[in-house]
C-alpha positions, 0 to 999 in steps of 0.5 A: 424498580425501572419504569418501562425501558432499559436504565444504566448501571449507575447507581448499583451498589458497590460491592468491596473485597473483604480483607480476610479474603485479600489476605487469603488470596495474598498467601496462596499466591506466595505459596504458589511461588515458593513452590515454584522456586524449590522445584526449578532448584531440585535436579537438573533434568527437570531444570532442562525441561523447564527451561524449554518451557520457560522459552515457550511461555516467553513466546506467548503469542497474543489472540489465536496465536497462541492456539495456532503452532503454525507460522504462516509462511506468507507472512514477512517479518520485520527484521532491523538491519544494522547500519553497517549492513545497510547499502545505500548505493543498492537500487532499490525496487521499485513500487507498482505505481512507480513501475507503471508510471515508467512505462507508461511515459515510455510508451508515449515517448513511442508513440510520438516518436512513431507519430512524428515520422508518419507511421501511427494511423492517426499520423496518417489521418492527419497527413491526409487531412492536411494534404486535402487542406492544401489542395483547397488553400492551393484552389482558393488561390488560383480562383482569388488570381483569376477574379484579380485579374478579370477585375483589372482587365474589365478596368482597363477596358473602361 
């Protein structure tokens, strides 16, 4: 008897098929087949019946397929092409990435195009920023020449 929890299943003891009954099991699987047989030969009614049947059974379907008679139409099926019907030299389409990718290297190409020649907002920032740059470049020069020559007059005055 186990003591307190839960034990594994080793150690059961084994249980083995008679062989009486295997052999039992054994005649009625033949009956049943022989059966079969002498029905598929008689009438050729019957023989259209089966046959229909017979495709539906080669089509089982595994899990609840079986149950469902619907095809799901969202679904696509795998169909193999031959090598003949294969055209290489077709464009193939292309993904979502890809797709998106493409048009995101177009419109940066765009926007520095539009960049270069001064229309984007930030272009425009920047030619201000530059032009007050200047001014203040042009300025510091203008006062570095005026200090350069006061210097040389108050040396020529001594």
């Amino acid at each position: 008897m186990p003591r307190g929890g839960k034990k594994g299943h080793k150690g059961r003891g084994k249980q083995f098929s008679n062989p009486e009954e295997i052999d039992r099991q054994m005649k009625a699987q033949r009956e049943l087949e022989a059966n079969a047989g002498v029905e598929k030969e008689s009438g050729s009614e019957s023989e259209e019946e089966s046959s229909s049947e017979d495709e539906s059974e080669c089509k089982k379907r595994s899990g609840v397929e079986g149950l469902i008679e619907i095809e799901n139409p969202n679904r696509i099926s795998q169909k193999s092409k031959k090598v003949t019907e294969v055209d290489v030299e077709a464009p193939r389409e292309l993904s979502r990435r890809e797709r998106e990718e493409i048009e995101k290297q177009k419109s940066k190409e765009r926007y520095m195009k539009l960049h270069l020649e001064g229309k984007t907002e930030q272009a425009r920032a920047d030619l201000a920023r530059l032009a007050i740059i200047k001014k203040q470049r042009e300025e510091a020069a203008k006062k570095r020449d005026e200090l350069r020559k006061d210097a040389e007059e108050a040396k020529a005055k001594r």
